[in-house]
Every structure is written in C-alpha cells, then in structure tokens.
N, C-alpha and C positions, 0 to 999 in steps of 0.2 A: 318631141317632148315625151321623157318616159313616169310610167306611175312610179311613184315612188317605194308604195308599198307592196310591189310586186318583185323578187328576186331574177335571177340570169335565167331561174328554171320556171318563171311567170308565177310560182308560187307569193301566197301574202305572208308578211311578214313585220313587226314592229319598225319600225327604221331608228338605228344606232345615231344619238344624235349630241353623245357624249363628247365628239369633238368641236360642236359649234361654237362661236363665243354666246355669250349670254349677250341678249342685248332688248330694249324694252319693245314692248310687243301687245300691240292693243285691235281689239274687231269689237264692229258693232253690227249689229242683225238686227230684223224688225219683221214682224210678221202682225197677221188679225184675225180675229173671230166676228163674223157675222152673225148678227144675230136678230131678229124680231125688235122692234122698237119699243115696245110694251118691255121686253125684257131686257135691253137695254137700262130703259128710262125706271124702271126695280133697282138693277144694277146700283144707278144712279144713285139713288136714295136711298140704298144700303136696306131695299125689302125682298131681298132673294132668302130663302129661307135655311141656307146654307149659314150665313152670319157673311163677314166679312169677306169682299171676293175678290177684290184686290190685294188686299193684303196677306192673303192666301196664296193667291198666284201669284206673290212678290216672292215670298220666303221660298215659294216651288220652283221656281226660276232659277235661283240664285241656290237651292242643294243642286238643281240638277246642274249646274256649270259645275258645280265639287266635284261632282260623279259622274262627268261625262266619259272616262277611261271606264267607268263599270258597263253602261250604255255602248258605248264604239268598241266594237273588238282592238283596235291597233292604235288608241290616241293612251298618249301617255299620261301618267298621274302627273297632276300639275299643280303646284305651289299659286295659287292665283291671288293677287295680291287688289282686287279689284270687282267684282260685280254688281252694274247698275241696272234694274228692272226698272222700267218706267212706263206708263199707260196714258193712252189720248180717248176719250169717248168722242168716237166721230154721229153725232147725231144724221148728217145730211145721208153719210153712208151704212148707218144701223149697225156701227160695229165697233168693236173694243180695237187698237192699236197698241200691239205690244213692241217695245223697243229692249234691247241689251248690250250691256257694253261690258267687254271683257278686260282684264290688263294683267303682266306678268313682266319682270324680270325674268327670263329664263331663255331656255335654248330651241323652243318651237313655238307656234303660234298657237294662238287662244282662236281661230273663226270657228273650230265644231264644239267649241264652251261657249261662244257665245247663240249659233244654231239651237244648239240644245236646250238652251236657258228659254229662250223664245216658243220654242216646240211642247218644254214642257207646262211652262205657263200660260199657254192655250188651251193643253189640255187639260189645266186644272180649272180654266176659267169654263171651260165644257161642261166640267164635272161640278163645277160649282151651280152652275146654268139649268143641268140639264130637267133640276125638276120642270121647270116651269117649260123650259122650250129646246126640245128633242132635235130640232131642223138646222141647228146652228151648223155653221161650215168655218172650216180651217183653212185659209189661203194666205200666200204671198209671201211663205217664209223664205228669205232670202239674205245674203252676208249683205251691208251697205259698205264700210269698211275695211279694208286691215291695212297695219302699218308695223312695221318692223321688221326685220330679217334678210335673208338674201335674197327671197325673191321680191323686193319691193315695197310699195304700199299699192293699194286697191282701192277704187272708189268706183261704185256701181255709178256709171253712166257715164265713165269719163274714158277715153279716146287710151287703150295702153303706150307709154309710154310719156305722154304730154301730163303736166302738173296741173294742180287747178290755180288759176288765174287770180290776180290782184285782187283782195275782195273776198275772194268765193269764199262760202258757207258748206263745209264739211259738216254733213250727218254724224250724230252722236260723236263730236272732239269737243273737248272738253279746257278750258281753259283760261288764264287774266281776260280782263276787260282790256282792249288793248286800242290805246287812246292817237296813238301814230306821234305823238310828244314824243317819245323814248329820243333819245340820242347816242349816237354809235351802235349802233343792235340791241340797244337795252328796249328792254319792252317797260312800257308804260301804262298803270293799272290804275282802270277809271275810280267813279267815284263812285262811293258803296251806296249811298243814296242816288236814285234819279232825280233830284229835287232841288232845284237849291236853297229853299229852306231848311234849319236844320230837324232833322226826322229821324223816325225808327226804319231800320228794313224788318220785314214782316215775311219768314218762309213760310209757305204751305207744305207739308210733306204727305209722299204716299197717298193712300186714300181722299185724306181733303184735297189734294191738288189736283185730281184728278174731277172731285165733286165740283168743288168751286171754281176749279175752269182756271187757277190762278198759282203759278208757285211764286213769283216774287210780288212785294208790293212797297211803296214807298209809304209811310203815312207822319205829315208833318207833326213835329210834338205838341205843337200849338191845338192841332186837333182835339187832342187828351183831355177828357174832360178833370183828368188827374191821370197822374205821372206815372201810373204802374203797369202792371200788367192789365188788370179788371178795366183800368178806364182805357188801354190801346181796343181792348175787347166792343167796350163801349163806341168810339172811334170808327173802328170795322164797318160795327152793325152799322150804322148810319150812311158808310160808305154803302155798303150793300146787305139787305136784310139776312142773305144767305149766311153772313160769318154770325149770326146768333148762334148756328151750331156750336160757335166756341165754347162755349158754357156748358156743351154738354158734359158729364162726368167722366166719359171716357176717354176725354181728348185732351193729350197731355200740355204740357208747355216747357222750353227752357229758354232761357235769354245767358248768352255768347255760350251755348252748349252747356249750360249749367241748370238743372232742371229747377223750376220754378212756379210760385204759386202767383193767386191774383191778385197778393198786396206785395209782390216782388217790382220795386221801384224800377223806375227807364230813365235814361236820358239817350238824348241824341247820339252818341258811341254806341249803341248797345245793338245786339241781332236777336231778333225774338222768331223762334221757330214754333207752330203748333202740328203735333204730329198723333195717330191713333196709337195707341200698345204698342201695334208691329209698325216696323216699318224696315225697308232693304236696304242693301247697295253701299 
C-alpha cells in the first residue's frame, strides 16, 4: 500500500483529485476529556465560570471542520454540507464524550473534518475548564466511521472486508425509523410518537440534552394541563422537576421549526423543540 501524499521522489504533496466522480461521503469521530467530578458536575449545571461550555465547544467544533485545510497542510478546502457536534457527560467515567459527524457531496473524504472537529472541541472544553481544574486529559480520539469513496466504508471494530450484520447499530449513521413493513426495498418510517396515545414529541437540543440526560421524549396531550406551549412546560415539570429549567429566559422554543412562545397552541401533529441561543450541526 503506498502514501498517497507522498510523490515518485517520496516528496509530500496535495493529491489531484479533480478526476474522481463526486459521490456522498460521511465520518464520524469521537473522542473525551477527563475530568475531576466536581468539575464535571459545574459543567453540569452550567457553573463554570466561563458561561456556556457546550455550546462553546459545539460552535468550536464545527469552525474547525470549516477550517480543517488551514490546520492540515494537504487536506483540501471542502464544501461540507453537514456538521454534527454532540456531547454525553459520562458521570461513572468523570468525563465529557465528544462525538462528530461529518457529510459532503464531493470528491474526498471528510475523516480529518470530522478528527479535527473532535480535537478542537476538547480543547475548547479545556479551555473552558481549565479555571477550575488544570489536570484534565485529552484521550481516545479516534475515526469510528467512514463511508463513501473508492476505498470503502470503515467501521472501528469490524473485521476489513465483512459488512455489519442483520441488526447491527452503526456509530453516529443517521437515519428513518425503519419498521421492516417497507415492501420491495421501500423503507418504512416508524411512528413519530413512541406512544400510542395521541402526543407531542418533545426535542431537547445542545446544552439541555446534554443536561437533562434526554433528547427525545414522548408526552401524551392528555397530559396538558392546557394545550400550548406553557402547559407542555407544565407536563415536563411534573414528569421530571429538572425540565423547570424551561421557564428559564434564555431557553428558547419553536414548534415544527417555527419559533414560538408559551401561549403558542399544540396538538398532537406538532414537534416542539427547546434549545439555548447557540446550538450546532
């Protein structure tokens, strides 16, 4: 197998890649920051004295996938039509889980956009960190993904050349609810409620979902103690005291992507998202 960006005279060099066809082209990476529990559990509750630290290292993520050709000497400026930053606080291992998922139409692959995206929103979660706790470690960044191109797809842990089996759950792919009704290759797309009453779905995004541990949620409409936004709010809380945060001033709302207040009416059709200022991807 030869390097690609080394020439006949082992010199490096861009590789010309103006003849390829375009064809679609996705990686995902994941990496983590360890950290002190104490700082963590700040994290947590949004009392690092940085301000927001997710949502700092969401938007830092996702420039540095823009700008990964300014970073890598020999990766080419790339049209990327896709970047997903996402975060798990692992309490049991004391440490932030960064995930990124890159995507592009085009004629090279996106795994050192998606690397990079990871690399740099660790180091912002550092930087965000670092007043309170100086000891934090960077580990485990690694491609889990890629798919598209001439050389294959990739999947960390899987055997080269064998696919993954009936079933299996691919790392960060993204995709229908897929219910095995389809008939003739049609894929078949489950039901937007998990519930069979009729209900609201309820996103979490960015920062809350990371806080409350939750990004989807089913909530019957029967629940409502009235029909709007304000009374899904209401609903929440009672499910769990943590969604009072809703109410807070800074946390926005919209229902089917249309931004919305707490006397903006619901019925059972509707998708109600609650998200901070920033959020990625």
């Amino acid at each position: 197998m030869s390097l690609t960006h080394l020439n006949a005279r082992g010199e490096a060099h861009m590789v010309d890649v103006a003849d390829k066809p375009e064809s679609r082209r996705e990686a995902s990476a994941s990496g983590r920051i360890r950290m002190l529990p104490e700082t963590l559990a700040l994290l947590a509750e949004g009392g690092l004295p940085k301000g927001d630290v997710l949502a700092t290292a969401r938007i830092a993520g996702i420039q540095a996938a823009k700008r990964t050709h300014e970073l890598i000497p020999l990766c080419h400026a790339l049209a990327l039509s896709r970047v997903a930053i996402d975060f798990t606080l692992d309490e049991a291992e004391s440490c932030v889980e960064v995930f990124a998922t890159c995507r592009l139409n085009g004629r090279t692959g996106v795994e050192m956009e998606a690397l990079t995206a990871v690399s740099v929103a660790c180091l912002t979660l550092y930087d965000m960190c670092k007043a309170v706790d100086k000891g934090m470690e960077i580990d485990a960044i690694r491609l889990d993904t890629k798919t598209g191109g001439k050389s294959g797809d990739y999947r960390r842990g899987e055997v080269p050349g064998e696919t993954a089996g009936e079933g299996a759950v691919v790392t960060g792919a993204e995709g229908p609810i897929v219910t095995g009704q389809g008939q003739g290759g049609q894929v078949a797309v489950g039901s937007r409620c998990d519930i069979a009453a009729p209900c609201i779905r309820v996103k979490c995004l960015a920062e809350l979902r990371e806080r409350l541990g939750v990004g989807d949620i089913s909530v019957p409409l029967s629940d409502l103690p009235r029909a709007d936004v304000a009374g899904l709010k209401t609903a929440l809380t009672v499910l769990d005291p943590r969604f009072a945060g809703l109410n807070e001033g800074r946390v926005l709302c919209a229902v089917n992507q249309v931004m919305a207040g707490d006397d903006t009416p619901l019925t059972d059709e509707d998708e109600v998202a609650f998200f901070p200022p920033v959020t990625g991807g």
